[in-house]
C-alpha positions in Angstrom: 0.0 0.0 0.0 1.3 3.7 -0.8 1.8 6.1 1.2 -1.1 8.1 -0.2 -3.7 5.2 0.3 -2.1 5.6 4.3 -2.6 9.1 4.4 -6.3 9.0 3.2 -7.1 6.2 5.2 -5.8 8.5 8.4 -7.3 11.4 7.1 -10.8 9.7 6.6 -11.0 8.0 10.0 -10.1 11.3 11.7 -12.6 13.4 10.2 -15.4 10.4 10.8 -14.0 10.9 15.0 -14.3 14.7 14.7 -18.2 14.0 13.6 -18.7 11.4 15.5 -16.9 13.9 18.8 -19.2 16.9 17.9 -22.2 14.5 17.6 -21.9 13.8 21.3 -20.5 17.1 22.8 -24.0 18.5 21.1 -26.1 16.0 22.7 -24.8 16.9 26.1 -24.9 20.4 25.9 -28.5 19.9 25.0 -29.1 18.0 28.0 -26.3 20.3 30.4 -28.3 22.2 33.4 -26.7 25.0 34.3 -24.4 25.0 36.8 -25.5 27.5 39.0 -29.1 25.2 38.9 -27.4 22.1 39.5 -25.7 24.1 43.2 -29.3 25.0 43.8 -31.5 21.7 42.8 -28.3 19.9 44.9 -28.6 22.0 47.9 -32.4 22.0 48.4 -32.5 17.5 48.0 -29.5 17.6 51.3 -31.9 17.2 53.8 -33.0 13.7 54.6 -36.3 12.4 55.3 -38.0 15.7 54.7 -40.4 17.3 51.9 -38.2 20.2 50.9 -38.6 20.7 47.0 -42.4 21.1 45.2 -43.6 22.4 41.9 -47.1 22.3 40.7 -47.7 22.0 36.9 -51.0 25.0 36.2 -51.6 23.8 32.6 -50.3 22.6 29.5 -48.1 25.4 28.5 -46.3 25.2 32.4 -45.8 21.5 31.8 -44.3 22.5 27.9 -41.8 24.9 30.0 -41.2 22.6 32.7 -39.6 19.3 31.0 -38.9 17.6 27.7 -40.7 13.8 28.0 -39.3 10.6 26.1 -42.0 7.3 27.0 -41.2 3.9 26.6 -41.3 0.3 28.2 -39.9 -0.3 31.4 -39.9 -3.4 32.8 -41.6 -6.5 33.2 -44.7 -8.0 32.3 -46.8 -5.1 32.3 -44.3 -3.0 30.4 -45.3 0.2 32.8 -43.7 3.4 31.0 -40.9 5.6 32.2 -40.4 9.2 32.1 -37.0 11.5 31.8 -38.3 14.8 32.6 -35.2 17.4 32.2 -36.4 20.0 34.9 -35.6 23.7 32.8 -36.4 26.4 36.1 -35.3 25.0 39.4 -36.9 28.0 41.2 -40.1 26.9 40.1 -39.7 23.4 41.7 -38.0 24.7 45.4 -41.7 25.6 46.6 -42.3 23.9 50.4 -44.9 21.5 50.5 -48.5 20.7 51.5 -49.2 17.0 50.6 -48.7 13.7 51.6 -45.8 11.6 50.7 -46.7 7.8 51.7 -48.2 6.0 49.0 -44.2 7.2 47.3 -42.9 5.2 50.1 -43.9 1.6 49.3 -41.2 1.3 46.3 -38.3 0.2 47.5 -36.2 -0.2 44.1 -35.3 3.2 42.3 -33.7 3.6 39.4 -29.9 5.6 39.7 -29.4 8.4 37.1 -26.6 8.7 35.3 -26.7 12.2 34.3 -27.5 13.1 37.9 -28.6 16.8 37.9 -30.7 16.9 34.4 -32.8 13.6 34.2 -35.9 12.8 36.8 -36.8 9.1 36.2 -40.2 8.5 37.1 -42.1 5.4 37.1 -45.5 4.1 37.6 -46.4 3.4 41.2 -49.6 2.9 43.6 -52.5 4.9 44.2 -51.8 7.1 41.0 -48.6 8.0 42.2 -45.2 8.2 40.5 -42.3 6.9 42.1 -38.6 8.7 40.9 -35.3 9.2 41.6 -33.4 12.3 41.2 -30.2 13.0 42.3 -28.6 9.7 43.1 -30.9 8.8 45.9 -32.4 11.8 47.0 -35.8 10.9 45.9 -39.1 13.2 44.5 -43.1 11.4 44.1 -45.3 13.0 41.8 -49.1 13.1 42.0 -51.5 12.4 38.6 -54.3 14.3 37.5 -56.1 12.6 35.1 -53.1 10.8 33.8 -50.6 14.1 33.9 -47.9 14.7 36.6 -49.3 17.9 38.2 -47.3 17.7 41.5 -43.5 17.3 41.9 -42.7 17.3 45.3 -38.7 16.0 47.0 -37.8 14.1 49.7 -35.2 11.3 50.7 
């Protein structure tokens, strides 16, 4: 083989890394919170076995603004759907709460993010409850209304 076939060989795969680079450094910084967000969404899930973070969605066009939503089959038999919701205002979701939390507590197996501060992963659970991680293990539950998430509210 010459040493031009060699050169355009090396030349072709580096260009296909470069696209294949930029593919994913633009898929991150579409899903990248802010940082200053990702200090504030941290610092209100640090205290344990409290309700400290809430956010109730008004109507359609809050829930637009709130989160980006990708369905799809879960696990097991029933194939019950999962949620990422990529919160976009933190200062809408640090509220206080006024609900009750217990029907979030019978799940004891929560799915671990690993994008941490951008991705809720929520989960079909009891009494029309969602049950999610967020964080790591600091954990959120979110009521339904008529089959929409209209109440985000955090605890551990």
């Amino acid at each position: 083989m010459d040493t031009t076939k060699v050169l355009l060989i090396f030349l072709l795969l580096g260009f296909a890394s470069g696209f294949v680079n930029n593919l994913n450094d633009d898929f991150e910084d579409h899903f990248e919170t802010d940082e200053i967000e990702k200090r504030q969404t941290w610092s209100a899930f640090q205290n344990k076995h409290v309700v400290i973070a809430s956010f109730t969605v008004q109507n359609a066009n809050d829930w637009n603004n709130l989160a980006q939503i990708r369905l799809g089959p879960l696990y097991g038999a029933s194939r019950p759907t999962q949620t990422f919701i990529r919160v976009s205002n933190l200062n809408d979701v640090i509220n206080g709460f006024t609900g009750n939390l217990e029907h979030c507590t019978n799940h004891p197996a929560y799915w671990k993010s690993n994008s941490p501060f951008d991705l809720i992963h929520m989960r079909w659970g009891f009494n029309d409850r969602y049950s999610v991680t967020y964080l790591g293990s600091k954990h959120i539950c979110v009521a339904l209304e008529n089959g929409r998430p209209v109440h985000f509210a955090g605890y551990e």
